[in-house]
KOLGUKOL-120931 format. One line per 2 residues: for each residue x, y, z of C-alpha. Coordinates in steps of 0.05 Angstrom, whole numbers. Example, Ala and Ser with C-alpha at 12.3 -4.5 7.8 and 13.67 -1.06 7.14 Angstrom:
// KOLGUKOL-120931
246/-90/156  273/-21/143
//
This chain:
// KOLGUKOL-120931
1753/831/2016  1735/889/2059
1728/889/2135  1668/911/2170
1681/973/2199  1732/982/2148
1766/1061/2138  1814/1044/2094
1841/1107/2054  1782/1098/1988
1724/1097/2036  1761/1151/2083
1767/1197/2022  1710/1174/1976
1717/1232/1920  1795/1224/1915
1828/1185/1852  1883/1179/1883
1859/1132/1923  1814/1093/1888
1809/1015/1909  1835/973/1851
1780/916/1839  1806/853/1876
1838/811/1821  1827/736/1815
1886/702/1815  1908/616/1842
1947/614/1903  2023/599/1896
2056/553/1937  2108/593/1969
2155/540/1988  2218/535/2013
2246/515/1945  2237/579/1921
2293/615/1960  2339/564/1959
2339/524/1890  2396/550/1846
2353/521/1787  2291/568/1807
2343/619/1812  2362/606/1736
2296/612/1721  2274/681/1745
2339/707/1718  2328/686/1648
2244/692/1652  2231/746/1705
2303/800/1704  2314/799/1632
2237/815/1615  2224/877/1671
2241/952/1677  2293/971/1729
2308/1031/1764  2391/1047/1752
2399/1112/1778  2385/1185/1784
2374/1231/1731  2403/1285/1764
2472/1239/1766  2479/1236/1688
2457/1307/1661  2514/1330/1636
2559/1310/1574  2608/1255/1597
2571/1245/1670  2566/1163/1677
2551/1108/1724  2547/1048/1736
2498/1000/1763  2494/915/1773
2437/868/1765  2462/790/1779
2520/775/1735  2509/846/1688
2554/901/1696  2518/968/1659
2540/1039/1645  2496/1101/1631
2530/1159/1597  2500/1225/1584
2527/1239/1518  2535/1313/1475
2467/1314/1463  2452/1306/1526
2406/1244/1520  2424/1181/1570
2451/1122/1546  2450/1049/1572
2505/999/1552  2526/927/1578
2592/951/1618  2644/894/1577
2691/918/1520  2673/891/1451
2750/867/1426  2763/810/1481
2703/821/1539  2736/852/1596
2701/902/1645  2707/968/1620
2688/1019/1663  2710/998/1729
2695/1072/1770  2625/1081/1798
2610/1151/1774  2652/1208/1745
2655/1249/1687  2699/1225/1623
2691/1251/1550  2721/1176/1531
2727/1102/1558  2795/1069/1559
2800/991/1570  2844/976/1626
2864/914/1576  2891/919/1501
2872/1009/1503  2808/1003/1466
2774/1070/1469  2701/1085/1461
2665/1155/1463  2606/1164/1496
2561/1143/1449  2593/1078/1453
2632/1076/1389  2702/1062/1385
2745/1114/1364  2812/1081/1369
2849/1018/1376  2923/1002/1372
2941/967/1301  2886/975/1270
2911/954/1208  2924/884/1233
2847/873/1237  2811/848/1186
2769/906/1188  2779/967/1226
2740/965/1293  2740/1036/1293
2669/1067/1282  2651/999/1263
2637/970/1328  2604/992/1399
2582/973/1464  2516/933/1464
2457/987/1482  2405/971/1539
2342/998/1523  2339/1064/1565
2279/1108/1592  2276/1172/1641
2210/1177/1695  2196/1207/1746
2271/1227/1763  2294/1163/1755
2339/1132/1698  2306/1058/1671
2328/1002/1632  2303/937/1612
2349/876/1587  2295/855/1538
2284/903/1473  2206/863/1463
2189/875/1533  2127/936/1542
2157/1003/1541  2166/1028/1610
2096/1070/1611  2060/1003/1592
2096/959/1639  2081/1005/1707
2012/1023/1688  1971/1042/1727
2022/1059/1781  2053/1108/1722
2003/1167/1738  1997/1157/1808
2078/1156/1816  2073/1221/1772
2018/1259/1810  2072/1260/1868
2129/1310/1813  2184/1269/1835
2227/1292/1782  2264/1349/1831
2284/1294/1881  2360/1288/1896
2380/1227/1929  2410/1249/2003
2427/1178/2026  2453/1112/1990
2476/1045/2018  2478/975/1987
2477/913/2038  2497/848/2026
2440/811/2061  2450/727/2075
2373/707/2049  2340/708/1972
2321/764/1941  2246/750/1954
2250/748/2038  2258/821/2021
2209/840/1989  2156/791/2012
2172/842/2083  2150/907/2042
2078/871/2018  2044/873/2082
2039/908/2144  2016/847/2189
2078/852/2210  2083/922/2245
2057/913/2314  2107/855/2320
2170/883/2292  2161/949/2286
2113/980/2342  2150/1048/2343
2099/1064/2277  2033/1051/2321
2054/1118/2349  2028/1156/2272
1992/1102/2233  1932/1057/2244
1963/991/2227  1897/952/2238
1869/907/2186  1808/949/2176
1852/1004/2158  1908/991/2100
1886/996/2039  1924/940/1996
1916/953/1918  1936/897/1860
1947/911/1795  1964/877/1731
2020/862/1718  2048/848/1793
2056/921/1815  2021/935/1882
2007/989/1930  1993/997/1997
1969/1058/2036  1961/1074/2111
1928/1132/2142  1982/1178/2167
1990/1221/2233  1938/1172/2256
1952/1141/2312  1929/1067/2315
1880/1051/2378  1929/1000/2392
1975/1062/2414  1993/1069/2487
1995/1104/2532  1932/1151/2526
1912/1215/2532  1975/1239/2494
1992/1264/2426  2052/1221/2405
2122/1261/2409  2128/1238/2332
2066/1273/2318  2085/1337/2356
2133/1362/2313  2094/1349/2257
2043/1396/2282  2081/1439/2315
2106/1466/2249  2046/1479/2223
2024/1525/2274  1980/1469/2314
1974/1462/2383  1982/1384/2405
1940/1404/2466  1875/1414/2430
1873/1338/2410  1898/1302/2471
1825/1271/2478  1812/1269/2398
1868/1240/2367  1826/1217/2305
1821/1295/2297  1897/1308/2270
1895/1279/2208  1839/1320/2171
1856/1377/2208  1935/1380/2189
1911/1376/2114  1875/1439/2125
1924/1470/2164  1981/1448/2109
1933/1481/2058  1922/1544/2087
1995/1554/2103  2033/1534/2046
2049/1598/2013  2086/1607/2084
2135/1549/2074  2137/1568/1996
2102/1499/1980  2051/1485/1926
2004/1426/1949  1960/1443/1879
1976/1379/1849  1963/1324/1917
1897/1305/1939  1894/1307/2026
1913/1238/2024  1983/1251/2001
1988/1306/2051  1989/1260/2108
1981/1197/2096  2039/1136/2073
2040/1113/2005  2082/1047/1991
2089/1029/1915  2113/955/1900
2139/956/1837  2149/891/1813
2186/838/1817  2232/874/1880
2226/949/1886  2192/991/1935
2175/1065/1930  2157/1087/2008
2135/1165/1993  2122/1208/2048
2065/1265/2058  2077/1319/2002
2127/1278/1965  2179/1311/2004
2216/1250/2019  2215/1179/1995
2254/1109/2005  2272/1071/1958
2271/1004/1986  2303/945/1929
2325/870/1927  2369/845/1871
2386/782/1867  2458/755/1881
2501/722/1813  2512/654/1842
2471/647/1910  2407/655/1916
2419/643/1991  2450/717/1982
2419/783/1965  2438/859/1948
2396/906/1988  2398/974/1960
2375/1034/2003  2359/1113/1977
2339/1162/2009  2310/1225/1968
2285/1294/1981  2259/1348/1956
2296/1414/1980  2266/1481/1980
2287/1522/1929  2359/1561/1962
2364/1513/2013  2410/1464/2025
2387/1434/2101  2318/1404/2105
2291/1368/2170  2249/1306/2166
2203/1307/2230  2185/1233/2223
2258/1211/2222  2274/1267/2259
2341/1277/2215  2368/1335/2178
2383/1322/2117  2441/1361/2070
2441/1376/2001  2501/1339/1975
2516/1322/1896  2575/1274/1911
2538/1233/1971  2571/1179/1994
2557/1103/1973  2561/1058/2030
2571/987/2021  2574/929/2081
2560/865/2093  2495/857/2143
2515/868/2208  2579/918/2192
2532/980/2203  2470/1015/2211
2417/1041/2151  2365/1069/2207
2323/1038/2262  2270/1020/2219
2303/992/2160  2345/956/2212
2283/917/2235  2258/905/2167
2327/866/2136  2347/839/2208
2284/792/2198  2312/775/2138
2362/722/2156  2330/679/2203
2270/668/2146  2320/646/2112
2340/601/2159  2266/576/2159
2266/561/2082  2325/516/2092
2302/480/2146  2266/404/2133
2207/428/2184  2177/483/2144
2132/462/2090  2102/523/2054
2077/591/2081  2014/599/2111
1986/674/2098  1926/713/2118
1886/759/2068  1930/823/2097
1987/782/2058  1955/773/1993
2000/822/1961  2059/763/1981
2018/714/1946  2006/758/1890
2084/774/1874  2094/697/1868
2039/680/1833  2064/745/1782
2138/717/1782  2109/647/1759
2064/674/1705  2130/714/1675
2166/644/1676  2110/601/1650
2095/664/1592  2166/675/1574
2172/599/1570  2111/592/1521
2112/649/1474  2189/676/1487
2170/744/1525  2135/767/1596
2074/804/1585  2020/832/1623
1960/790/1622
//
């Protein structure tokens, strides 16, 4: 539905694609009980129905380039490794030696030109293959060159590595379509990844993600952003799309109405402009003025900063673009692509009670430098290829302010979903996209149940 007085981003920029409104789809409304994040048999069922059937992000292409680079990556009770091999194409194999099951690779990253198990010496090269064994001749065949580590179907996009647990599934172009040309109008593929943490969060996997489908929830929890979005119903554009990817976009270096105090440009704002050559006094009394003039400004100066905006529509000069790539991932890109979050929930192996909360930053560095400063975080941020991978339990550390709002929430709705006095949620039509991931997560169950495989409908 559309508000009156609405501005969101499609009627705001009425000849851009990029921004196009998606048709509203027609869809039953879930339940979204408390069941859901608590039942270890709805937990079964999502594992076998909804991770086993959908493309995941592992890593960074930039991390595996070269022969021998690998990592490794979880998802529930699945250990993976991606190896670039001589070739230099990326592999993805289930992480478990093929002679008696143990883990094999048990680093994170690194560069190897073999893999040894830890257990009986098995060693496989980096196509997978094994290439020697002790006694071979007391098999009764040689596992040499005759066996190898189970593949997981592997795809590069966008700078990212994929995979998908489920050979039948879509290929990975099918499955994100139509998000797959809008995530590649941003040329994301010279991102490096500047900032990595993984959180063990106490609430299901769903608490965090249901947070990244709305923005209902900004003036509340996070009313620091008021200061350069408008937050207001009438003004985030919320896209669905088959499949149970979503999208939602808020007009950026906007400040919402609901901003106070007047008669100021916010300090967040100010260096923004500042940069670009543009004096915050000029719009003290016409704040709704910034935005369309930035893009101009950005334009016209770009050959200064050695940027090429050619590719991105106004929109993505200023304005915040959140992808929801389903069933848990969210892509949070910044104006100009220059940096984005990636924002992920995966689901704990036993309890679903538990969660892994992973956390990238990534940027896009001008070409010789190594320093970039983020105005709206107001960070620098260092070129780095061996970044370090934090890991904590909630509570331990910090991610950022922001982020820290966002999975602090986290807990006590989890709280909520245990509790006897909470029956189901109750959401407004600024949380349809919440409605619309569970409603996505049961068709992949009741599909996969039916005819053996989630597709798009």
């Amino acid at each position: 539905m559309l508000y009156e007085n609405t501005i969101i981003p499609a009627i705001t920029y009425p000849d851009d694609r990029n921004v196009t409104k998606a048709p509203e789809p027609d869809f039953p409304e879930t339940p979204i009980t408390g069941e859901r994040y608590t039942s270890h048999d709805f937990m079964r069922q999502e594992w076998q129905h909804v991770w086993k059937k959908v493309w995941m992000i592992a890593g960074m292409v930039a991390d595996c380039k070269e022969p021998g680079e690998y990592f490794t990556c979880e998802l529930g009770h699945e250990s993976l490794v991606f190896v670039c091999n001589d070739n230099k194409d990326i592999q993805g194999f289930y992480n478990v030696c093929q002679h008696r099951g143990a883990r094999l690779v048990l680093n994170e990253k690194g560069q190897m030109n073999s893999f040894s198990c830890i257990y009986h010496g098995w060693v496989y090269n980096k196509d997978g293959v094994v290439v020697d064994a002790q006694d071979t001749d007391d098999f009764a065949e040689n596992p040499c060159h005759n066996l190898h580590l189970k593949k997981v179907r592997t795809a590069t996009f966008a700078g990212f590595i994929w995979y998908c647990l489920d050979d039948k599934a879509p290929s990975l172009k099918d499955f994100l379509d139509p998000v797959y040309d809008q995530l590649k109008s941003w040329h994301l593929d010279d991102c490096l990844r500047v900032e990595h943490f993984t959180v063990t969060l106490p609430c299901n996997w769903k608490i965090v993600i249901d947070n990244f489908q709305e923005g209902y929830h900004i003036p509340t929890l996070h009313p620091q952003l008021l200061e350069t979005v408008d937050e207001r119903k009438e003004a985030v554009q919320y896209d669905l799309y088959p499949g149970g990817h979503s999208r939602m976009i808020l007009l950026g270096c906007n400040p919402s109405p609901n901003y106070q105090p007047e008669g100021e440009v916010p300090p967040s704002i100010v260096s923004m402009m500042e940069k670009w050559s543009m004096n915050p006094a000029d719009y003290v009394n016409d704040l709704q003025r910034i935005r369309p003039d930035l893009q101009q400004q950005k334009r016209a100066k770009s050959a200064e900063f050695a940027k090429d905006f050619s590719h991105l529509s106004d929109a993505q000069l200023t304005d915040n673009f959140l992808y929801d790539l389903f069933p848990s991932c969210a892509l949070s890109v910044y104006p100009e692509g220059e940096y984005i979050w990636l924002l992920r929930s995966r689901p704990h192996p036993k309890d679903p009670s538990q969660c892994y909360f992973d956390y990238w930053t990534l940027a896009k560095f001008p070409e010789g430098e190594n320093e970039l400063y983020w105005e709206h975080m107001d960070m620098t941020l260092t070129r780095d290829d061996e970044i370090e991978h934090k890991k904590f339990k909630f509570g331990e550390d910090s991610i950022s302010f922001g982020i820290d709002q966002d999975i602090g929430i986290c807990e006590y709705v989890q709280q909520g979903m245990e509790s006897d006095g909470f029956d189901k949620s109750v959401l407004c039509n600024q949380e349809r996209r919440v409605h619309f991931l569970h409603y996505n997560i049961d068709e992949y169950i009741r599909q996969s149940t039916s005819n053996g495989n989630g597709v798009k409908q």
